[in-house]
N, C-alpha and C positions, 0 to 999 in steps of 0.2 A: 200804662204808666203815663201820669202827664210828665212836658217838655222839661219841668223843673227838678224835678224829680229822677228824670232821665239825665240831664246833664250832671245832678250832685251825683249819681250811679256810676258814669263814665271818668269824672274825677277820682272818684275814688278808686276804678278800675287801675287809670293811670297812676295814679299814686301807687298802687299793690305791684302792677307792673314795673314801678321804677325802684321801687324797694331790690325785690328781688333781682333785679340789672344788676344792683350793687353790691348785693352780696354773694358775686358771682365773683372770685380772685383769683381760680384758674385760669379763666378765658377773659381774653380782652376783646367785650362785648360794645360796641361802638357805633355812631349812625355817621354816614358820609350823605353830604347833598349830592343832587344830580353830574357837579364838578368834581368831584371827590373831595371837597375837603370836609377837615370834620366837623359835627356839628356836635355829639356827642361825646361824655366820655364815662368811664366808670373805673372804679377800684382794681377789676382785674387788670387792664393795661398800664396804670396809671405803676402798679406791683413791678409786671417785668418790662416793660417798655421805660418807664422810669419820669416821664412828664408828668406832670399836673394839667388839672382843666386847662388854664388859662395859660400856658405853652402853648398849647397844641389844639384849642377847639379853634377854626378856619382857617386855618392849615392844612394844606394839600398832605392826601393819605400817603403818596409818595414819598417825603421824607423816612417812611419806617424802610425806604428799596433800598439796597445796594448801590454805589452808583452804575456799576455793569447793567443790573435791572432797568433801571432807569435810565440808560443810555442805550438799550436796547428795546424801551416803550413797554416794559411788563406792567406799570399802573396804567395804564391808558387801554390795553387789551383785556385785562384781568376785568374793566370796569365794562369794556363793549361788549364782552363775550358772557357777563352777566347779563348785561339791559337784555339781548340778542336773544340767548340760550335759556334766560332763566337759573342760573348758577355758574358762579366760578368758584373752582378747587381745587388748589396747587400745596405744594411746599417749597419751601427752598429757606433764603438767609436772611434775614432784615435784621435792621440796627435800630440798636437801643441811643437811648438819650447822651450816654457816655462814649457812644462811637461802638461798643461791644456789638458781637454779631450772636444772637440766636436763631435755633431751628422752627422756623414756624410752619404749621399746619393752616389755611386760610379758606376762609367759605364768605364768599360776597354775596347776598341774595337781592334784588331790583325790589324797591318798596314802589307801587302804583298804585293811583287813585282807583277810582271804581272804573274810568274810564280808558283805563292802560297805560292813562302815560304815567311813565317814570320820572318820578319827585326826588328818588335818593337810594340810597342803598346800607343795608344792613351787615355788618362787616364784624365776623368772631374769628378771631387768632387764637390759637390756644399752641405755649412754647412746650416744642419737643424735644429739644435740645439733647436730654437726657435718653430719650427713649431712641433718640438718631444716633448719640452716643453707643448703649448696648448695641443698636443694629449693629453698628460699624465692625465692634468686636466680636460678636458673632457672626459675620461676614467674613472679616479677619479671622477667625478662629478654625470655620469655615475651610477660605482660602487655605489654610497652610494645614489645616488636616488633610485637605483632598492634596495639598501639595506633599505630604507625608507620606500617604497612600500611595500616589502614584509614583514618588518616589523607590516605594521598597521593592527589593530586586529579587529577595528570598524567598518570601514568600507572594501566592496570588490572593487580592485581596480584593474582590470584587462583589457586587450585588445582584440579588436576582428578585425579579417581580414576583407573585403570591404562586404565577403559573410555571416557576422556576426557568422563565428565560432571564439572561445575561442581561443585566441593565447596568451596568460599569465594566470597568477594565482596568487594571494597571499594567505599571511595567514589570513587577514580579511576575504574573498571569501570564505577560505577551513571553519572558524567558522563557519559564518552564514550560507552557506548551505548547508554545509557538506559533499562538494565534495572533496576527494584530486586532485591535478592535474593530476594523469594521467588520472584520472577520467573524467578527463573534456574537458580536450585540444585536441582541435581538432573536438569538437560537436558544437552543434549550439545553442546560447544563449537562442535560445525560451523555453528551456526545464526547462527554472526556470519561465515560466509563465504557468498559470492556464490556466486550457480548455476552459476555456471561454473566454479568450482573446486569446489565439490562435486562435479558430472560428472565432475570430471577427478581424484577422490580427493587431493586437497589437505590436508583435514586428518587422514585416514589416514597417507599421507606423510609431515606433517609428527610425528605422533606416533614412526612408524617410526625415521626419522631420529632424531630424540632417545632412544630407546632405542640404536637402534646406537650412532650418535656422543655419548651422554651431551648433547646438544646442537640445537638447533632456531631457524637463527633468517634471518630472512625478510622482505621490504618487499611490501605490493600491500595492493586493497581490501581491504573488512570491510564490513559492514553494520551498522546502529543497529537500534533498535527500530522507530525509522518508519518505516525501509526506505530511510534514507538511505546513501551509500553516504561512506567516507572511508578516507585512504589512511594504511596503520597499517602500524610498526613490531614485529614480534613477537619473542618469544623463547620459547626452552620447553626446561626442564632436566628431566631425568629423576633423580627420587627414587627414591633405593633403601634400602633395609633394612641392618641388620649382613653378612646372607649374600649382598645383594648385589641382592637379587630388587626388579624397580621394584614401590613402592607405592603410585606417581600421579606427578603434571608440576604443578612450577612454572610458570606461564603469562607472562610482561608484556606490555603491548601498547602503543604512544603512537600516539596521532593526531598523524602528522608532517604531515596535508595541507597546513596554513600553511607548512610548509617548504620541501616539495615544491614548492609554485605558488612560493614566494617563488626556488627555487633554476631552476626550468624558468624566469621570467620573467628571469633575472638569465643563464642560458643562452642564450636568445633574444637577451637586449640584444647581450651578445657576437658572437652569429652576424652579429644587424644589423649590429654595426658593424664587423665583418671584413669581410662584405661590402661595407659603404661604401666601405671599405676599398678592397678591390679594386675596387672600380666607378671609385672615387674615381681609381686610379691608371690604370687605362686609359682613365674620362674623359680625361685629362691627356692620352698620348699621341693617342689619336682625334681631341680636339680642334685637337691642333698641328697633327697632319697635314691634316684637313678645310678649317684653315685656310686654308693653302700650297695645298693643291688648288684651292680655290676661286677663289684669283687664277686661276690658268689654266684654269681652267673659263671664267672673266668672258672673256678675253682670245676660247677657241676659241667660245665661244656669241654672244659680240656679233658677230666678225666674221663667223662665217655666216648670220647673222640678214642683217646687213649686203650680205652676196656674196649672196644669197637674193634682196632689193627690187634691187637694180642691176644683175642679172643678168635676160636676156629669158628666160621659160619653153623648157626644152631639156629633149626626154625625156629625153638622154643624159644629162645635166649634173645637172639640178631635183633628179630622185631620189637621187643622191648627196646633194647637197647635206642634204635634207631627213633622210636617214637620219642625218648625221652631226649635221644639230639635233638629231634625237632619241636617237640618244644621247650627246651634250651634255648635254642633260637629264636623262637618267639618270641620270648623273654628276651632276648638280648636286643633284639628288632623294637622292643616296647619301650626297654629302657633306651635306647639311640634316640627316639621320636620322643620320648620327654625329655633327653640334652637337647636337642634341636629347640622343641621350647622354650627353654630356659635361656638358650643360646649358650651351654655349656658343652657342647660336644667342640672333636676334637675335628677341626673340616682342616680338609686341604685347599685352603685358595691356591688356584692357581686360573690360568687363560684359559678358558673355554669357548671354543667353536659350539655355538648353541646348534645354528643352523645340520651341523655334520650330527652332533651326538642326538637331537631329534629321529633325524632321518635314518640315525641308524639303530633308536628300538621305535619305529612305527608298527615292525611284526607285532612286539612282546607290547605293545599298545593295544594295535587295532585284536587280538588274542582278546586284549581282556576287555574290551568293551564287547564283546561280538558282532554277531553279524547284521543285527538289526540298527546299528549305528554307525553313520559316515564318518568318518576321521579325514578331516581334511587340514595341510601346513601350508603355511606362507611365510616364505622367509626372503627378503631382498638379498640381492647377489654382492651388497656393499657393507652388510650387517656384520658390523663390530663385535670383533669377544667380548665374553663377561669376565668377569673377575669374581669367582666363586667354585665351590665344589661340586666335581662333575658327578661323582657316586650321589651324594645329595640330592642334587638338582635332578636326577635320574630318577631316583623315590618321590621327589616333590612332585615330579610330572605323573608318575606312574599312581599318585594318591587323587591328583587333580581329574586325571580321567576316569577312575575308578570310580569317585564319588559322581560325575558327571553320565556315570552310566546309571545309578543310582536315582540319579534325578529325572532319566525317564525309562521306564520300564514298557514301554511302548514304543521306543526306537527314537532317535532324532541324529542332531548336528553335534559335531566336538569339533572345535576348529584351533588349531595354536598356531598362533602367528607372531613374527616379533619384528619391532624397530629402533631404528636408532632415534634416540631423544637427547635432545642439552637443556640443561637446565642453568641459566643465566643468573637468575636468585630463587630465593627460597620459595617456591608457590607450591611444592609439595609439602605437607608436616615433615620435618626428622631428614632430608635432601636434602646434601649440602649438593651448592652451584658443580657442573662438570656435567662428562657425556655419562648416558647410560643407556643399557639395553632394555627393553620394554615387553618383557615374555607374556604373550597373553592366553589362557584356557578358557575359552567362553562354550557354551553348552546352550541347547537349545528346551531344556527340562523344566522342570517344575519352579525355580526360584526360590526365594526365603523373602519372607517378609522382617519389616525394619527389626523387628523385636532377635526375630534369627540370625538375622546378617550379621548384629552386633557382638552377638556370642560366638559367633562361628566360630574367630579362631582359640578361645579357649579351649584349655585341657578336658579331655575330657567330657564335653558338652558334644553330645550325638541327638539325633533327632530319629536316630533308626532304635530300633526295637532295643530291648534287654537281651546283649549275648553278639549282638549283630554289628557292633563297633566299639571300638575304644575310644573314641574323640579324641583321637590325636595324631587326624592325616593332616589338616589344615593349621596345628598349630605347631608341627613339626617342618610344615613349610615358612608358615611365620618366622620362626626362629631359623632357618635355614639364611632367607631374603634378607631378614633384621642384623644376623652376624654377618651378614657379607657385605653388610655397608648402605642397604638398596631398602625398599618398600614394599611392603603387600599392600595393594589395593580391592577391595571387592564390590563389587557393582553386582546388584540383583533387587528384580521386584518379583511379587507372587506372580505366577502365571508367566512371565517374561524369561524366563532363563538366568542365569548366571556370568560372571564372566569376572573374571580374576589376574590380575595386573602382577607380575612380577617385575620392579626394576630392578635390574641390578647395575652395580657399575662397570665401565666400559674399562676391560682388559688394555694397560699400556703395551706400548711395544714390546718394553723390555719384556712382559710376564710374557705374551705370544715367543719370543724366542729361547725364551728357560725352558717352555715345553717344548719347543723343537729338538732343542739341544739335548733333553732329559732323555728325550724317547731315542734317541740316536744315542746315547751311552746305553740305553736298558738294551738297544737291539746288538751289542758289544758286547755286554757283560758275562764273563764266565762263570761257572759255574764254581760255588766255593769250596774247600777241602775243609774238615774238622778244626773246631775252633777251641780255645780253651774261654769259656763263658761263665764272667761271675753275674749270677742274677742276684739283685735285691730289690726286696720288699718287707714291709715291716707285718704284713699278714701270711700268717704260718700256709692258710690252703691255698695260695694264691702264689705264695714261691714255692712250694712242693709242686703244681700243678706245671708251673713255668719249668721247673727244672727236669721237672718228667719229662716235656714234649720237646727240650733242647735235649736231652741225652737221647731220645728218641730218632733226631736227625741228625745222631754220628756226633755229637760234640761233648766236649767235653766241662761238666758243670761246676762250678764253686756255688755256694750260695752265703747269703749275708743278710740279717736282717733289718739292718740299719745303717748309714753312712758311715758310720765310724767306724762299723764293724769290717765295712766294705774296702775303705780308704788301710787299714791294719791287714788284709787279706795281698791287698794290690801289694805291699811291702814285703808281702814272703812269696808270693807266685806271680809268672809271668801269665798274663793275661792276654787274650786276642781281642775282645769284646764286652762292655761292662753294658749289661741290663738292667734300667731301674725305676723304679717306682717313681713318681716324681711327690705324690702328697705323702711325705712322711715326716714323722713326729723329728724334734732336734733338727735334723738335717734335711733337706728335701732333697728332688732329684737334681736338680740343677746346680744347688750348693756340694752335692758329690762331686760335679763334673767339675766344677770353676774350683774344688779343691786340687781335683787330679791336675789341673792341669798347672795348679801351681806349684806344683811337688814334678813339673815337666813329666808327667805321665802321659804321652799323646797316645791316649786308648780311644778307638771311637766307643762311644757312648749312645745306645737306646734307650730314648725314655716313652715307657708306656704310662698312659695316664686314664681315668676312668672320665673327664671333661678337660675342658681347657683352664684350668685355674691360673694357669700361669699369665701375668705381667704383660703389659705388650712390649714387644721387644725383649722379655725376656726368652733366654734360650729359643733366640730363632734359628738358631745352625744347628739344632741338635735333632736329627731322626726323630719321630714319633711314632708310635704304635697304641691304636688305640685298644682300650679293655671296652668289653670282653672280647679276646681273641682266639680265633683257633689256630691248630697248627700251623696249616698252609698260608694263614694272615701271617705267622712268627716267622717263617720259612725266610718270606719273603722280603719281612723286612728286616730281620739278620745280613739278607744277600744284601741288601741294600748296605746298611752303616758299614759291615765287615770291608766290601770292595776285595782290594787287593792284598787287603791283611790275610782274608781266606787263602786264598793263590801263594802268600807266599807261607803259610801253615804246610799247604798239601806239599810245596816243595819239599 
């Protein structure tokens, strides 16, 4: 190319060059001389800097400085550290024409001849203002998230790198498990799970899963720093990148245990009271029926008792007979342990020396467990009465080891032991606060699993063969524990043995000295002479039977079928002793008694009764005798109510 032709080329180069300068209005694109001022200028600066050409071309580039900048030499370095380095490139604040400050981004590049020296310099601002702005709030946003985080106390809310070590901490995290961070950052999450889930790659797993599922989240132990253990809610998101790739896991974790115990004990209460529940509604029917049976139990047990004494001994004859007492008896023994369930029978609370009435059937125990099982008692020398029925309590124990022989047929341990316990508030179901006694049968047999244990004390429910039990030793104990104020508790797993908690409540004083006192009038009492005895009952076999086995024992009988009938008798004959039925139609037994006595009749009064129906507190002064009875039971307690009415008959 000739020279002429080359120089119109290079104009025209310039001219393309300076177009495009100018339609540059993002960036204020500028030339400074070797002094810095400008020689330059174009439309982007002219936009946010706010001069025209002719302001601002040879003028020093310093005016766009802060004065701080400028009083601390940032144009004079920014220009040497170009000539020197070959670039300068900072940010910071420069002013506009109006005194306004924006955020500028700046690049100085040194323009030189072919020969190196520096002629000037090429100088592009481009204002950030806006995008130093968003920084600022995202730094800000930032700040007070991680100031959020390490705020909360509740929960740990911490992060972990892709190879699940600890790469954050807060102060929720440092509570619950008691790590401070340096403690912690930089180990590896699994050391807050249990050894058992470490063997079992738990929190491998759990990482796994939250990559797959974008998601991680889980209830069970954890561990603290002491090595205690608590039952935590976890969660764990998987952080990923633009392209997608995880870069670490969001962690959270709460210590729900409060929850957990508060929602298990509030589960439990429910189950208790379903169970009541049901216990409660087949009490009901068991009771009615135990009831009704019991009359005719009274009727077939008195009179063979009866045909038994007045009959001459007959091999043929005797052994029927005595078979069908016994099982009468059975019967009558069957229907006692369905009241006990139902908690309709008729008990005698009074003080019991648990310790003394153990130790004295260990024979008729260790008997019935045999010889291939230890029987061993522990009782402290300070052990509090109970307050419950000792005949009772005598069958409950003698059902406890029976079954507990049952449970190993290969020999083992039976151990009863008891202590004294207070209970301050309710931490038992169904305890109210006070002292109690703590009767305990544990066995070393076979166990029940959760499904058995729960049915145990239902009626009826056996686990032994067809013929080989009634299922109703353990819920004749139930109801024995439950009417006397106190708690069955049963503890047992498969393969581990058994062991069964009787509380009862702690006999007061005064009950301890009624039984002192009782047993020192019985070792006093005389012997009664003929009594004139009206029975009533409103069933015909049941006062024929009664009045059979009192004129049997030398007395003499009235009978009556109903209260009114009874109360019209008392006005034509002198009476020594009134017997009576307490569940009867119109009148009961107790409304006989509270009638006599308001017509001044002071006759003592027996009432027998087939369960406890009665009221609390009602007819608590008045003798009881429970149905079904036999003689020697009637004997006894005639001696009883009569006292010195008999004594002064005989006179």
């Amino acid at each position: 190319m000739d020279p002429q032709s080359h120089n119109i080329a290079s104009q025209d180069d310039d001219g393309r060059y300076k177009l495009l300068v100018d339609a540059i209005t993002d960036y204020a694109v500028y030339m400074l001389d070797r002094d810095g001022r400008v020689s330059s200028w174009n439309p982007g600066p002219e936009r946010f800097k706010g001069y025209q050409p002719h302001e601002v071309i040879g003028q020093h580039f310093s005016q766009f400085y802060t004065p701080e900048d400028r009083e601390a030499g940032v144009p004079a370095r920014a220009l040497h550290q170009a000539a020197t380095e070959g670039r300068f490139e900072q940010e910071g604040w420069r002013l506009r024409k109006d005194g306004g400050r924006f955020w500028a981004h700046v690049v100085i590049d040194p323009i030189r001849l072919p020969s190196g020296e520096v002629v000037g310099f090429a100088k592009i601002t481009r204002d950030q203002t806006e995008r130093k702005a968003v920084d600022e709030a995202l730094r800000g946003s930032e700040a007070q998230f991680k100031l959020l985080v390490e705020g909360v106390t509740d929960y740990a809310l911490y992060m972990l790198d892709p190879d699940g070590q600890v790469a954050s901490w807060n102060a929720g995290a440092a509570r619950i498990t008691g790590y401070a961070a340096n403690e912690i950052i930089g180990h590896h999450f699994s050391r807050f799970y249990t050894e058992e889930d470490r063997l079992a790659e738990g929190p491998e797993l759990a990482l796994r899963t939250a990559v797959a599922d974008g998601r991680f989240e889980k209830e069970g132990w954890r561990l603290r720093k002491d090595g205690s253990r608590f039952w935590a809610h976890v969660v764990i998101d998987a952080i990923r990148d633009d392209r997608g790739r995880v870069i670490g896991f969001a962690k959270s974790t709460r210590d729900i245990t409060e929850r957990r115990n508060t929602q298990r004990a509030l589960d439990h209460a429910r189950e208790a009271l379903f169970q009541s529940q049901k216990l409660e509604a087949i009490g009901q029917l068991t009771g009615g029926l135990a009831h009704d049976f019991n009359n005719l139990l009274m009727a077939v047990l008195g009179s063979l008792e009866l045909v038994r004494k007045r009959l001459p001994v007959d091999p043929r004859i005797t052994p029927l007979i005595d078979n069908a007492i016994q099982g009468a008896e059975r019967g009558a023994a069957l229907t006692q342990r369905m009241l006990a369930f139902a908690r309709k029978q008729e008990l005698q609370l009074r003080a019991v020396d648990i310790a003394t009435l153990v130790q004295g059937m260990t024979g008729l125990l260790q008997r019935s467990i045999g010889p291939s099982i230890h029987l061993q008692t522990q009782f402290p020398d300070d052990l509090a009465w109970a307050f419950t029925d000792a005949n009772q309590l005598e069958n409950a124990l003698l059902n406890l080891v029976v079954n507990a022989r049952n449970a190993m047929p290969t020999g083992g341990l039976v151990r009863i032991e008891a202590t004294n316990e207070r209970i301050d508030q309710q931490v038992l179901a169904g305890l109210a606060p006070g002292g109690y006694v703590r009767l305990t049968v544990t066995d070393t047999g076979e166990g029940m699993d959760a499904k058995t244990a729960s049915r145990a004390t239902e009626p009826f429910y056996t686990t032994k063969g067809i013929g080989k039990g009634s299922g109703l030793g353990l819920s004749m104990v139930y109801g024995l524990v439950e009417e006397s104020g106190g708690r069955l508790i049963l503890h047992s797993q498969l393969g581990e043995g058994t062991s069964l908690e009787l509380w009862l409540r702690q006999a007061s004083p005064e009950d301890q000295q009624r039984v002192v006192t009782d047993n020192l009038e019985a070792l006093h009492r005389d012997e009664i002479g003929s009594l004139v005895v009206l029975a009533v009952d409103d069933d015909e076999l049941v006062l024929m039977n009664t009045s059979a086995m009192l004129e049997e024992l030398g007395h003499r009988v009235l009978k009556a079928s109903s209260g009114e009938e009874a109360l019209a008798t008392l006005q034509r004959e002198a009476v020594d002793l009134v017997i009576t039925d307490f569940a009867m139609p119109h009148m009961t037994g107790i409304q006989l008694a509270e009638a006599m006595r308001a017509r001044n009749a002071h006759i003592p009064v027996l009432l027998t009764t087939g369960y406890a129906e009665l009221q609390p507190g009602a007819g608590a002064n008045l003798p009881r005798l429970a149905k079904p009875f036999g003689q020697d039971d009637l004997e006894r307690a005639v001696r009883q109510a009569a006292g010195s009415t008999g004594r002064r008959a005989a006179e």
